[in-house]
Jmol script that loads the backbone (N, CA, C; Angstrom):
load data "model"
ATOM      1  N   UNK A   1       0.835  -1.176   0.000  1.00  0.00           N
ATOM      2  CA  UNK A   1       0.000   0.000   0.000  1.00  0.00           C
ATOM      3  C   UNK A   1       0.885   1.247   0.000  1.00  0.00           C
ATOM      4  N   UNK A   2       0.379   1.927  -0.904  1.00  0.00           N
ATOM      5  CA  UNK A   2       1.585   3.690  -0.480  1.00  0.00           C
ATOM      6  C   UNK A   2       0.497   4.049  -0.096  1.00  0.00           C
ATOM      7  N   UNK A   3       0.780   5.324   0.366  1.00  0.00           N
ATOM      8  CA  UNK A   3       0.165   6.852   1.479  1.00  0.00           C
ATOM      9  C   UNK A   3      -0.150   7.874   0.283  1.00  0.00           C
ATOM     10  N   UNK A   4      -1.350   8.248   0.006  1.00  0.00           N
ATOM     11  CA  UNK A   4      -2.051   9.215  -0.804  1.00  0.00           C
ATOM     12  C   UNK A   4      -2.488  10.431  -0.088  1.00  0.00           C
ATOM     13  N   UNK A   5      -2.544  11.508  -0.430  1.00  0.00           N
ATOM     14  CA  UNK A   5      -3.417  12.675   0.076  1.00  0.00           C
ATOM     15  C   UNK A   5      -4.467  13.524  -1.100  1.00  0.00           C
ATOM     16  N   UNK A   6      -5.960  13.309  -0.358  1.00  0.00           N
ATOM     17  CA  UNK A   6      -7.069  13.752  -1.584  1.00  0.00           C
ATOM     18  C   UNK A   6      -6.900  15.149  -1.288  1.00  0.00           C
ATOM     19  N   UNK A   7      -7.565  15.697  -2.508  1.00  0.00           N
ATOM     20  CA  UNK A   7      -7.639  17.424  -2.287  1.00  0.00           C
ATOM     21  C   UNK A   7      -7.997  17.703  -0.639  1.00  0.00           C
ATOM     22  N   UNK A   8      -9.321  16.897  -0.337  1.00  0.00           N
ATOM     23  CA  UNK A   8      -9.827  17.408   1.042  1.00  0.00           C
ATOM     24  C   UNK A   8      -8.755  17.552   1.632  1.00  0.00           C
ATOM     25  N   UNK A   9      -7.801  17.106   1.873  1.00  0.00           N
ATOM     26  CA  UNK A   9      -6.967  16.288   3.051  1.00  0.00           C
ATOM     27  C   UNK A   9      -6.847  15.514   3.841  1.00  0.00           C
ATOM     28  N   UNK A  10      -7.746  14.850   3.404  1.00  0.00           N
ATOM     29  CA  UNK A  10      -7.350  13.141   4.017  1.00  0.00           C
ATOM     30  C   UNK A  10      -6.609  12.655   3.358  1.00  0.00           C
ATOM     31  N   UNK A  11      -5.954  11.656   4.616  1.00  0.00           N
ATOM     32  CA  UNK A  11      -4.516  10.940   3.950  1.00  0.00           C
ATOM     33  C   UNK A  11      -5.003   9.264   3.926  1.00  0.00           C
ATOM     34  N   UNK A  12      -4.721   8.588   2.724  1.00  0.00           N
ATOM     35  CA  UNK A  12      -5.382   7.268   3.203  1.00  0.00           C
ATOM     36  C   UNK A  12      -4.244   6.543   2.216  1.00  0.00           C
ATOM     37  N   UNK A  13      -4.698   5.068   1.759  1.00  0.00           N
ATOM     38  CA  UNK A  13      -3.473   3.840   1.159  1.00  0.00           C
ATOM     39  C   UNK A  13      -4.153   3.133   0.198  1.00  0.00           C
ATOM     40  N   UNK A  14      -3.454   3.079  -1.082  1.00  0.00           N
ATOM     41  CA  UNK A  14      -4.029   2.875  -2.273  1.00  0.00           C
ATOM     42  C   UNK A  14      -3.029   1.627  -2.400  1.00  0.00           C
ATOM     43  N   UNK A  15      -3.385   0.704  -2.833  1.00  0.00           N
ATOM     44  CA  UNK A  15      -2.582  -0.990  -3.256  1.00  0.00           C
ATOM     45  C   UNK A  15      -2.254  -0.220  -4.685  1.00  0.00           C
ATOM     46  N   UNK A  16      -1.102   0.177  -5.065  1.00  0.00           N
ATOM     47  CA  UNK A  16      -0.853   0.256  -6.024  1.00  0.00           C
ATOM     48  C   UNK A  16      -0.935  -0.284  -7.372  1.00  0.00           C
ATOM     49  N   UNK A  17      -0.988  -1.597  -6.841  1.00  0.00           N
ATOM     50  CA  UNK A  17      -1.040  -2.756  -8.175  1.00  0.00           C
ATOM     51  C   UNK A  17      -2.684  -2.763  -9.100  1.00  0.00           C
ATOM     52  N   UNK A  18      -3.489  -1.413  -8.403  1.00  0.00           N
ATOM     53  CA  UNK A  18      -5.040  -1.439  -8.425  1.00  0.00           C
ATOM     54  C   UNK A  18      -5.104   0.070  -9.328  1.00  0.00           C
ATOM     55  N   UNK A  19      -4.390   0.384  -9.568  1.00  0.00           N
ATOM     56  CA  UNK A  19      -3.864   1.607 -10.135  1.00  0.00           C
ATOM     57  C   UNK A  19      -3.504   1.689 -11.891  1.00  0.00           C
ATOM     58  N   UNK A  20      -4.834   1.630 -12.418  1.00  0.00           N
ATOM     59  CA  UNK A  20      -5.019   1.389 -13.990  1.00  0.00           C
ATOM     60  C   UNK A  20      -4.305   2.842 -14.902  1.00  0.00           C
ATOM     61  N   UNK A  21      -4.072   3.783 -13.980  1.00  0.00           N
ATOM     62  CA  UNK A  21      -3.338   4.963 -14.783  1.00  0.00           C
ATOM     63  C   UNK A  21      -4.166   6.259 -13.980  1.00  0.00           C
ATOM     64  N   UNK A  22      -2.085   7.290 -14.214  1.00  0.00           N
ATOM     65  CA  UNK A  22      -2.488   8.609 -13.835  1.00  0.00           C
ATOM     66  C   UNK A  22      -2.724   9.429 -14.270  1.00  0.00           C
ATOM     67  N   UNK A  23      -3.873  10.782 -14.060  1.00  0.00           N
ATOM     68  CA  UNK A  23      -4.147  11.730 -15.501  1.00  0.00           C
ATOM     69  C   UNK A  23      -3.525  12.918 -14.565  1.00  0.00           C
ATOM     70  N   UNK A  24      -2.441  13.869 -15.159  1.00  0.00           N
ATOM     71  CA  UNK A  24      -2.328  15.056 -14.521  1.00  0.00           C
ATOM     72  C   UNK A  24      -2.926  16.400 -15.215  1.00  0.00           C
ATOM     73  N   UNK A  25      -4.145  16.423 -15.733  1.00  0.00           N
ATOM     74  CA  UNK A  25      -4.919  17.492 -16.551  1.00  0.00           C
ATOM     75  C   UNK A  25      -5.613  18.099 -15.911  1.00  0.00           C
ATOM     76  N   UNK A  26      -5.299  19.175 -15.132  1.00  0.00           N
ATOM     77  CA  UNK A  26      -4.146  20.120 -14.576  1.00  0.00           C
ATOM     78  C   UNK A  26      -3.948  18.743 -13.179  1.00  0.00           C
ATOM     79  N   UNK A  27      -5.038  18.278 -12.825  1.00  0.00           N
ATOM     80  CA  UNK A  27      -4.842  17.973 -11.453  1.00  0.00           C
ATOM     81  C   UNK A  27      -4.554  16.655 -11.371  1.00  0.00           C
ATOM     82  N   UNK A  28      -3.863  16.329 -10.448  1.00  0.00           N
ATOM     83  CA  UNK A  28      -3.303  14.849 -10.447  1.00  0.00           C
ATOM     84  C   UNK A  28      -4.950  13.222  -9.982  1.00  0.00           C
ATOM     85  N   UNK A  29      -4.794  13.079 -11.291  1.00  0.00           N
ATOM     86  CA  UNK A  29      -6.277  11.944 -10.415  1.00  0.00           C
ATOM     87  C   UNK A  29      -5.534  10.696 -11.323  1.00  0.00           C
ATOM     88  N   UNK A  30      -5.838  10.054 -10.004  1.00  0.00           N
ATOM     89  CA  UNK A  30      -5.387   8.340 -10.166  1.00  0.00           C
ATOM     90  C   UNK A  30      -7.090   7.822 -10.525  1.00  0.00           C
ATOM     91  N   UNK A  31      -6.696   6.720 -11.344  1.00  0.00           N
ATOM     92  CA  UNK A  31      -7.737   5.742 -11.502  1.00  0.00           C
ATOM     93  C   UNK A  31      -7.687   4.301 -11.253  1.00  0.00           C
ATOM     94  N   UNK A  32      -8.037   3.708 -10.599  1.00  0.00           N
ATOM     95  CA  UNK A  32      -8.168   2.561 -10.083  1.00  0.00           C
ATOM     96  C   UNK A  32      -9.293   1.601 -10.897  1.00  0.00           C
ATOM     97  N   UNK A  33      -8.844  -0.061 -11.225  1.00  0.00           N
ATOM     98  CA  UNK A  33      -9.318  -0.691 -12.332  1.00  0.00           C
ATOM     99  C   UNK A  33     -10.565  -0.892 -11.763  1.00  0.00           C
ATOM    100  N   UNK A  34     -11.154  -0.568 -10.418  1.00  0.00           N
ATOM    101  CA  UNK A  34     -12.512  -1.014 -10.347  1.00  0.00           C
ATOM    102  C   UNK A  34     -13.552   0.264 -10.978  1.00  0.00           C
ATOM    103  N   UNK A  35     -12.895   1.194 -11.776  1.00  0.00           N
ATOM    104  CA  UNK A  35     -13.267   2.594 -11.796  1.00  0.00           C
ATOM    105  C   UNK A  35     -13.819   3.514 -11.134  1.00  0.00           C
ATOM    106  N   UNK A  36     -13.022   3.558  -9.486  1.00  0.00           N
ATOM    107  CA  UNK A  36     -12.945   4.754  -9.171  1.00  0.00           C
ATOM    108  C   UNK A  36     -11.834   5.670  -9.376  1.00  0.00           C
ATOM    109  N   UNK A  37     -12.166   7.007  -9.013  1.00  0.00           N
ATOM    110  CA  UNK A  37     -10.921   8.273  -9.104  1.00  0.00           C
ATOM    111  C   UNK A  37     -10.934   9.166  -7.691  1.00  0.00           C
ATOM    112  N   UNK A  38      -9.398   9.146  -7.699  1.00  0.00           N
ATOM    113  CA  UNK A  38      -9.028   9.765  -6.604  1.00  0.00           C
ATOM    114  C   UNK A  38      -8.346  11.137  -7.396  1.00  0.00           C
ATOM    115  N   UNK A  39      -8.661  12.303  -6.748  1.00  0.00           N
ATOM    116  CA  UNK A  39      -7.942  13.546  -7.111  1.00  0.00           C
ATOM    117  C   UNK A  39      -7.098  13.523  -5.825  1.00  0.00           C
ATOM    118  N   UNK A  40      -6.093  13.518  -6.262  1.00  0.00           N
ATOM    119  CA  UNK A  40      -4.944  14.007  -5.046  1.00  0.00           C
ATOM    120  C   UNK A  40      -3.845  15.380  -5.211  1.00  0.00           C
ATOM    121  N   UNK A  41      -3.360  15.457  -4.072  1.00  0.00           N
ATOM    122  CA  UNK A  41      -1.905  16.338  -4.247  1.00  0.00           C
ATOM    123  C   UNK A  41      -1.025  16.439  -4.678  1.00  0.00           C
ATOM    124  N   UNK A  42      -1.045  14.644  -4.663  1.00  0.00           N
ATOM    125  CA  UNK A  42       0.609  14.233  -4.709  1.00  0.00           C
ATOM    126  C   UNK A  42       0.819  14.275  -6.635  1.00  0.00           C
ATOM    127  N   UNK A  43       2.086  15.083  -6.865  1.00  0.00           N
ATOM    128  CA  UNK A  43       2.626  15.123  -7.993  1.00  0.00           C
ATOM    129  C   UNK A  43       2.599  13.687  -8.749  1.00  0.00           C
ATOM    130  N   UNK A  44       2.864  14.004 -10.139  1.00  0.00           N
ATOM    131  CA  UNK A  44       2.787  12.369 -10.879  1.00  0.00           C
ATOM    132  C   UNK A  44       4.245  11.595 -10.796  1.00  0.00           C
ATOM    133  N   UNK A  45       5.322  12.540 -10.502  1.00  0.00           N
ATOM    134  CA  UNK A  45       6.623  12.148 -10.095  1.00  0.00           C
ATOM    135  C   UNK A  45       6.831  11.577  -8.410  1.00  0.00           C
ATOM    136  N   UNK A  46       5.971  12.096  -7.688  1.00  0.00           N
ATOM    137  CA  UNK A  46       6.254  11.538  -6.214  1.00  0.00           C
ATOM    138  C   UNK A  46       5.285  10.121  -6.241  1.00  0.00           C
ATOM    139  N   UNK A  47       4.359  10.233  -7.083  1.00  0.00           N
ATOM    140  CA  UNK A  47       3.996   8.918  -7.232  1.00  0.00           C
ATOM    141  C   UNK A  47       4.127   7.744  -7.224  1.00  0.00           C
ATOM    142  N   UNK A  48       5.333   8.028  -8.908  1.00  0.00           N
ATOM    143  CA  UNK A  48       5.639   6.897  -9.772  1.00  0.00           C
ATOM    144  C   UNK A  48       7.051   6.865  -8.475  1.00  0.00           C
ATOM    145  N   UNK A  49       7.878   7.983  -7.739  1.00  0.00           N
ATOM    146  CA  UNK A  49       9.330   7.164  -7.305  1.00  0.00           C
ATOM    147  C   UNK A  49       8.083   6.484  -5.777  1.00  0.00           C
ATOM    148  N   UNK A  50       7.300   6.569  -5.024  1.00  0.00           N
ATOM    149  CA  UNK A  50       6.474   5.873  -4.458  1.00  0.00           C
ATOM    150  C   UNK A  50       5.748   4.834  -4.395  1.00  0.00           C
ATOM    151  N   UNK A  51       5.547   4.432  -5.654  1.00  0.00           N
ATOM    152  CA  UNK A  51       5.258   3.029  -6.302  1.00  0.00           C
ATOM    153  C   UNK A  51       6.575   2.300  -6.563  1.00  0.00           C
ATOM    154  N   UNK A  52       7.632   2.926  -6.943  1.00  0.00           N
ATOM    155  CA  UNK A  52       9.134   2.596  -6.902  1.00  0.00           C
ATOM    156  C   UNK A  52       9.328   2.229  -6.644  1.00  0.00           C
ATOM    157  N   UNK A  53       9.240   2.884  -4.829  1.00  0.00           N
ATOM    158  CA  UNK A  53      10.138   2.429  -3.850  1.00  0.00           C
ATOM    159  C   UNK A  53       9.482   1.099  -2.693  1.00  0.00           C
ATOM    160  N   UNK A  54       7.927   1.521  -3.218  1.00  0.00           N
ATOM    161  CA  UNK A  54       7.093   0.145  -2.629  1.00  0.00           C
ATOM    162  C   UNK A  54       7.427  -1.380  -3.272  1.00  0.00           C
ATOM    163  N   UNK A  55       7.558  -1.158  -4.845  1.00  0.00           N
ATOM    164  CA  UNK A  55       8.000  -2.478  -5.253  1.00  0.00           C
ATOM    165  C   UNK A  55       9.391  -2.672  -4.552  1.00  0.00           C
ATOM    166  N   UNK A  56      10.182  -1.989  -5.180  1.00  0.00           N
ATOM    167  CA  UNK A  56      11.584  -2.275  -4.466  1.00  0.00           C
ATOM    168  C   UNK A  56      11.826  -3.205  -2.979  1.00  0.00           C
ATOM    169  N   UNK A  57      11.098  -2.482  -2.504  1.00  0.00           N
ATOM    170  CA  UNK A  57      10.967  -3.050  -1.046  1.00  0.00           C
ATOM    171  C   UNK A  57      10.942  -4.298  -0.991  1.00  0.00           C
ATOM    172  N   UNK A  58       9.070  -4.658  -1.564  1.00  0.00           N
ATOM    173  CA  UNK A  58       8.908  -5.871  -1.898  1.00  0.00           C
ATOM    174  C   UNK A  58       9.755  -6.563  -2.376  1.00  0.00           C
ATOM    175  N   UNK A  59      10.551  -6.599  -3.616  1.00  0.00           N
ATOM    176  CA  UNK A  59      11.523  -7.200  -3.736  1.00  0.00           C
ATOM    177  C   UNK A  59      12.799  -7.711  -3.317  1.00  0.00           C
ATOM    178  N   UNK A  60      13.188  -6.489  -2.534  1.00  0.00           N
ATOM    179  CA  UNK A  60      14.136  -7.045  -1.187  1.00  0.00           C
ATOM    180  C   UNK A  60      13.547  -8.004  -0.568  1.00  0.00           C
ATOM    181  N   UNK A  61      12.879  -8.154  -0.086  1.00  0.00           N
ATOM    182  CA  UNK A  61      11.472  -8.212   0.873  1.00  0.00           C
ATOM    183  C   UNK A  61      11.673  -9.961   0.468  1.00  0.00           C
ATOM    184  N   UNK A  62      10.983 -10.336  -0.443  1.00  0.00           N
ATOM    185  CA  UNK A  62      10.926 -11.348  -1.572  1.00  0.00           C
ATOM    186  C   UNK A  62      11.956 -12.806  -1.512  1.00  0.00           C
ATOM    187  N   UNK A  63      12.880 -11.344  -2.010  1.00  0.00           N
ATOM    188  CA  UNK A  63      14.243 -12.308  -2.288  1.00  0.00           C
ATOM    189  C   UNK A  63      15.341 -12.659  -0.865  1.00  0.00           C
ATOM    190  N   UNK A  64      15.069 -11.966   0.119  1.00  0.00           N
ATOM    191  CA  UNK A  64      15.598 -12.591   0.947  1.00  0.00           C
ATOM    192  C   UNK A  64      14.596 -13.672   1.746  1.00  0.00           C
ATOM    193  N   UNK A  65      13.464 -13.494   1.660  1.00  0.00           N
ATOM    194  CA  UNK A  65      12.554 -14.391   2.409  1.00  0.00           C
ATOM    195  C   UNK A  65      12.736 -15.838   1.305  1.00  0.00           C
ATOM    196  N   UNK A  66      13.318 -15.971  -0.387  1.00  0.00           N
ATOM    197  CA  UNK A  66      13.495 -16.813  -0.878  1.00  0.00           C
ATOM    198  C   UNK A  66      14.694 -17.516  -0.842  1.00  0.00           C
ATOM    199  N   UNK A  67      15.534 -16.592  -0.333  1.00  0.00           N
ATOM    200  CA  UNK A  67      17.100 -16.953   0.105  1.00  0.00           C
ATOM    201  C   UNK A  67      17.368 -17.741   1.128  1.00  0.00           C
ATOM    202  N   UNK A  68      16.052 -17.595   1.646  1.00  0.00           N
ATOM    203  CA  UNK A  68      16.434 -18.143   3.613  1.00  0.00           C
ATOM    204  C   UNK A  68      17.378 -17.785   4.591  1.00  0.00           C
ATOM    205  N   UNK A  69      17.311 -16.166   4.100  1.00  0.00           N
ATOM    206  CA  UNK A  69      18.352 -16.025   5.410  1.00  0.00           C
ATOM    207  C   UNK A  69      17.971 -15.378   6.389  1.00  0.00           C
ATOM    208  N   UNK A  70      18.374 -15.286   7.472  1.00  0.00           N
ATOM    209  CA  UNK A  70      18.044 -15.677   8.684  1.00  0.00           C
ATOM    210  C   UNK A  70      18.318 -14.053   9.237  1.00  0.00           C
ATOM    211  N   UNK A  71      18.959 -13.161   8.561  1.00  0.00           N
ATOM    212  CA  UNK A  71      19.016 -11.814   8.650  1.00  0.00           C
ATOM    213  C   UNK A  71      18.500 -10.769   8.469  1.00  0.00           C
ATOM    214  N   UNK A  72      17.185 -11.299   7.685  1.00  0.00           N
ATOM    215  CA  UNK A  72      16.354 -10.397   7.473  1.00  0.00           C
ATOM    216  C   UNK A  72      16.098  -9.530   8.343  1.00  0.00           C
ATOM    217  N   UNK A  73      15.206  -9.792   9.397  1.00  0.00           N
ATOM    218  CA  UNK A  73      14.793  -8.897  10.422  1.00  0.00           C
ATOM    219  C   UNK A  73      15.632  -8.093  10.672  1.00  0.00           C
ATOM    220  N   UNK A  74      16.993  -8.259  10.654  1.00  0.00           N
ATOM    221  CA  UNK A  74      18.108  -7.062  11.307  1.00  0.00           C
ATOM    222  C   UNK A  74      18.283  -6.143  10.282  1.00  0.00           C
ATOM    223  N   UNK A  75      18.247  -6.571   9.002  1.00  0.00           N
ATOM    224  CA  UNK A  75      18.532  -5.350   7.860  1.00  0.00           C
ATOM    225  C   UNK A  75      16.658  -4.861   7.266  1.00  0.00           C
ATOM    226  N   UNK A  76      15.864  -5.555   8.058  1.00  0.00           N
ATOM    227  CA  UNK A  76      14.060  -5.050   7.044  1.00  0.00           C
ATOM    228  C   UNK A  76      13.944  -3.691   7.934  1.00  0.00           C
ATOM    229  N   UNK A  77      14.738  -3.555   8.846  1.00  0.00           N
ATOM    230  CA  UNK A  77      14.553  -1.689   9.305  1.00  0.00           C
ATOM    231  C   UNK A  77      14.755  -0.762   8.388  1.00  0.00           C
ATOM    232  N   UNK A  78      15.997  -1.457   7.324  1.00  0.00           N
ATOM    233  CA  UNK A  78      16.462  -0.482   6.975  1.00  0.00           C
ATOM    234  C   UNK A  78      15.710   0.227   5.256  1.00  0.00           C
ATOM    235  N   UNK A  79      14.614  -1.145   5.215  1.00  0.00           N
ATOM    236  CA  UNK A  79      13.922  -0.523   3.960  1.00  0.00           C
ATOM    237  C   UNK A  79      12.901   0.193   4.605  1.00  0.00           C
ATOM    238  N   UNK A  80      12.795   1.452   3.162  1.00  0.00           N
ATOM    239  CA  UNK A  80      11.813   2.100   3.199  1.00  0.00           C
ATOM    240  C   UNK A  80      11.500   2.998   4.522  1.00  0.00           C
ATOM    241  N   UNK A  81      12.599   3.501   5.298  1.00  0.00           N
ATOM    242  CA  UNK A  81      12.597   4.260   5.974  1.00  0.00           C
ATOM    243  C   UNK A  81      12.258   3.744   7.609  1.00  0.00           C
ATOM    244  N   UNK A  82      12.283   2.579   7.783  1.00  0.00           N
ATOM    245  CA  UNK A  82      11.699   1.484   8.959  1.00  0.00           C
ATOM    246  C   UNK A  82      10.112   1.129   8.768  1.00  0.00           C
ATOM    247  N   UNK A  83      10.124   1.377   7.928  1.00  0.00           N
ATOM    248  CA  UNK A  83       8.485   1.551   7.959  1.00  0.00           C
ATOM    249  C   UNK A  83       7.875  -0.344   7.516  1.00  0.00           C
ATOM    250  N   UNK A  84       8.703  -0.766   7.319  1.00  0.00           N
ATOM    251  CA  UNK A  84       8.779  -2.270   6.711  1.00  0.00           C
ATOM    252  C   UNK A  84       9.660  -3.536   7.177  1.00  0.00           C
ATOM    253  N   UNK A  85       8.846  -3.892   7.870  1.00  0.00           N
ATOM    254  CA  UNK A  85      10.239  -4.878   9.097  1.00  0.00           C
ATOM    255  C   UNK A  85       9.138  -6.193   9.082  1.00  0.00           C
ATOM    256  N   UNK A  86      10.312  -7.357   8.620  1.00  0.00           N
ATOM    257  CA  UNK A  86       9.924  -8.878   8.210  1.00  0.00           C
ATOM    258  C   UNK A  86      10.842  -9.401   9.259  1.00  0.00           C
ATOM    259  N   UNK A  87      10.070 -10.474  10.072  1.00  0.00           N
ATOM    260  CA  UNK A  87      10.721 -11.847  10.923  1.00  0.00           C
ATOM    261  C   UNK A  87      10.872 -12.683  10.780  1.00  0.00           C
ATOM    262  N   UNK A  88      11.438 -13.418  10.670  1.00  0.00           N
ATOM    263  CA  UNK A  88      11.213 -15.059  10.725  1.00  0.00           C
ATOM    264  C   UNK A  88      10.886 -15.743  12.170  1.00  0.00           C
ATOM    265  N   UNK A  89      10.058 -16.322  12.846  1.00  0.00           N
ATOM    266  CA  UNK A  89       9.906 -17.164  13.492  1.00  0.00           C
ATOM    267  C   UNK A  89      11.090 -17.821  13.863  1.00  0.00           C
ATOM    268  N   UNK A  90      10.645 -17.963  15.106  1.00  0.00           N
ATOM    269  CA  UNK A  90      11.989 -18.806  15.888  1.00  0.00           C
ATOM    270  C   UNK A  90      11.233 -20.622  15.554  1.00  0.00           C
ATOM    271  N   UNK A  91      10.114 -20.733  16.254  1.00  0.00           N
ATOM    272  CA  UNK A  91       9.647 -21.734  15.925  1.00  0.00           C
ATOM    273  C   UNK A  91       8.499 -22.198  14.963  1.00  0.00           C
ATOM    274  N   UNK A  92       8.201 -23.605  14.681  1.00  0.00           N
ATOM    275  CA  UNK A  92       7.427 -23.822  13.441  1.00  0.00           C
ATOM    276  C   UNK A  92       6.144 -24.460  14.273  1.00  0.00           C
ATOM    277  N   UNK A  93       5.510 -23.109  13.669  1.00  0.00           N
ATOM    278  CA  UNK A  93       3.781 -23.385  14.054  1.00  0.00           C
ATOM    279  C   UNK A  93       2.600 -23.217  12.905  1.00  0.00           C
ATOM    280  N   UNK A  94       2.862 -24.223  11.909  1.00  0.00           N
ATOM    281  CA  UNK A  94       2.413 -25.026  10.831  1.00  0.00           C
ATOM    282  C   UNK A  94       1.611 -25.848  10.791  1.00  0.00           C
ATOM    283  N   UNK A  95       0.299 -25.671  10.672  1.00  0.00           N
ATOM    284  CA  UNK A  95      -0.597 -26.388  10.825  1.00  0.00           C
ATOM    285  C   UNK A  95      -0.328 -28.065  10.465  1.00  0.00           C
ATOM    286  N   UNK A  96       0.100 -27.920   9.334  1.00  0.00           N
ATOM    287  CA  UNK A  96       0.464 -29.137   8.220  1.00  0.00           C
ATOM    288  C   UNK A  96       1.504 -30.237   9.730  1.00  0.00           C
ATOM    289  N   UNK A  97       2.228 -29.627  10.691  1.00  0.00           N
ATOM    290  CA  UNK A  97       2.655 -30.536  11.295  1.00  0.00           C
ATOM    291  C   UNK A  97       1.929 -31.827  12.126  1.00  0.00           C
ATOM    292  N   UNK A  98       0.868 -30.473  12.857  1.00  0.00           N
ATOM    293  CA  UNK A  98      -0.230 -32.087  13.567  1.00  0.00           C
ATOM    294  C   UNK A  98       0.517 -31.714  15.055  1.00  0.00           C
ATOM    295  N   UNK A  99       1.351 -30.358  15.127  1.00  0.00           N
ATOM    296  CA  UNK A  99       2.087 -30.413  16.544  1.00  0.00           C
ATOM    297  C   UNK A  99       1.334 -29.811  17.349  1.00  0.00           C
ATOM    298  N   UNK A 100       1.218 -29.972  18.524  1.00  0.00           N
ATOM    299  CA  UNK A 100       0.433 -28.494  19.548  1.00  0.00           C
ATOM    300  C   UNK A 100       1.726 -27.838  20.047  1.00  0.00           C
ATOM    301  N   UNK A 101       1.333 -26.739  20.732  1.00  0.00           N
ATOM    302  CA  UNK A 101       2.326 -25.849  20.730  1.00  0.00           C
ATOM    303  C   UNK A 101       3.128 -25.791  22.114  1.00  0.00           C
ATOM    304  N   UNK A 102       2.571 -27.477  22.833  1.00  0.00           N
ATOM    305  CA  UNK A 102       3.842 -27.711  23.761  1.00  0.00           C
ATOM    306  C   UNK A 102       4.787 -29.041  22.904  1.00  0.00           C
ATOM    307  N   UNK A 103       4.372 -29.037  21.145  1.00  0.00           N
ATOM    308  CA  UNK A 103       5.472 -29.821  20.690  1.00  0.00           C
ATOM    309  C   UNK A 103       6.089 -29.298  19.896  1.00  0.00           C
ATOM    310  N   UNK A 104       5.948 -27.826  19.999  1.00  0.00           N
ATOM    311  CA  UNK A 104       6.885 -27.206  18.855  1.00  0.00           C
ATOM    312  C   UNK A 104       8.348 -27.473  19.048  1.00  0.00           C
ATOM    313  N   UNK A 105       8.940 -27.201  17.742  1.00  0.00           N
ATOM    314  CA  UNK A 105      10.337 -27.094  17.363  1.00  0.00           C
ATOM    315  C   UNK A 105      10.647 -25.965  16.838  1.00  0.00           C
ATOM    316  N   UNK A 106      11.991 -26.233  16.925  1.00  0.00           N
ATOM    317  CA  UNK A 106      12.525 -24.663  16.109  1.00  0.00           C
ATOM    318  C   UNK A 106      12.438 -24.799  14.859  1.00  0.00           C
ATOM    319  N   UNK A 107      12.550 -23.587  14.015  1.00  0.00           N
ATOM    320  CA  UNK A 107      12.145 -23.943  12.504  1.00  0.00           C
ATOM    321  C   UNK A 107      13.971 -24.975  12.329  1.00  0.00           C
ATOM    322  N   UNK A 108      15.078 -24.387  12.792  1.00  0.00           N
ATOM    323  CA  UNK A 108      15.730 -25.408  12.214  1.00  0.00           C
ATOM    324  C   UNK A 108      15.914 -26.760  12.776  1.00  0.00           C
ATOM    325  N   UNK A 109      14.900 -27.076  13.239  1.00  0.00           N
ATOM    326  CA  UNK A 109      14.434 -28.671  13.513  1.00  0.00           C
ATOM    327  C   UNK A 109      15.227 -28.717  14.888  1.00  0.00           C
ATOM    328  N   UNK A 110      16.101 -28.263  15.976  1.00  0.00           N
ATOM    329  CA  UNK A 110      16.154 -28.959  16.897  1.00  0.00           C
ATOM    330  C   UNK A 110      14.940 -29.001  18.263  1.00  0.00           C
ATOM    331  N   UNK A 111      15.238 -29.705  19.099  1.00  0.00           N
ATOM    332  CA  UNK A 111      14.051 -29.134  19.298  1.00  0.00           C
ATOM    333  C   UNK A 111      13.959 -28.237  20.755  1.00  0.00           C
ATOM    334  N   UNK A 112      13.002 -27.981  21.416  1.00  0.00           N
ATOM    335  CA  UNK A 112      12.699 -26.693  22.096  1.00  0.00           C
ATOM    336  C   UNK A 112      13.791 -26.859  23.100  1.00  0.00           C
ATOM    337  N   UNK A 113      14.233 -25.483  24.397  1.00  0.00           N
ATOM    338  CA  UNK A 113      14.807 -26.420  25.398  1.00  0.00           C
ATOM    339  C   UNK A 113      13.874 -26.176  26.562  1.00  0.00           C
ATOM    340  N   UNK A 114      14.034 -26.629  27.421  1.00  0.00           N
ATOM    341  CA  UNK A 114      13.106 -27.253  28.682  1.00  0.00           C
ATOM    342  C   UNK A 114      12.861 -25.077  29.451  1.00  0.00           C
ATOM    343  N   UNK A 115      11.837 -25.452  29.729  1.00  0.00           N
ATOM    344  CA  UNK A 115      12.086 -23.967  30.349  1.00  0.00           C
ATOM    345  C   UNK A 115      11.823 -24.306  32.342  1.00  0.00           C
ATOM    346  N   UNK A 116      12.712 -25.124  32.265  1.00  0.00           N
ATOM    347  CA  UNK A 116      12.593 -25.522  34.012  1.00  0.00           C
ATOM    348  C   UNK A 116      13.657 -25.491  34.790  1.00  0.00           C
TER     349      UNK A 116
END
end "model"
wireframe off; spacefill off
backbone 0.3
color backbone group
């Protein structure tokens, strides 16, 4: 979702990917494929680097969650201004196991330690 502002001034979050094209004639209005229109503030350049920087993210985002590494969380502060922070789980609570959650394990399979 990015952060929009309408003429009124309300500020609200548009899924970008819902975003069929922008008209700036004089005034900036987005159209969205279910055909509504938003008139906003925001320039057609703060837009498009805003949609930018949302994919981007995602794609960091993406490719380390496809990488499996285990560092994410310490560097997802650093996208997008902190505004975007991914964890991984310590343990695996996966339905598909059949475990309850005094048989969890850690996701890298050893298993819990005693808390006594």
């Amino acid at each position: 979702m990015i952060a929009v502002t309408c003429r009124n001034g309300k500020h609200f979050s548009v899924d970008p990917t819902l975003i069929e094209r922008v008209e700036t004639d004089p005034d900036t209005v987005v159209h969205l494929v279910d055909g509504t229109k938003y008139v906003v503030t925001d320039s057609l350049d703060h837009l498009l680097r805003t949609i930018r920087d949302h994919r981007a993210a995602l794609t960091v985002v993406q490719k380390r969650l496809s990488g499996g590494t285990a560092q994410i969380a310490d560097h997802a502060s650093s996208v997008r201004n902190g505004t975007l922070r991914v964890e991984r789980r310590q343990y695996d609570r996966s339905v598909e196991s059949g475990r309850s959650a005094a048989d969890r394990r850690r996701v890298d399979g050893s298993p819990e330690p005693d808390e006594g």
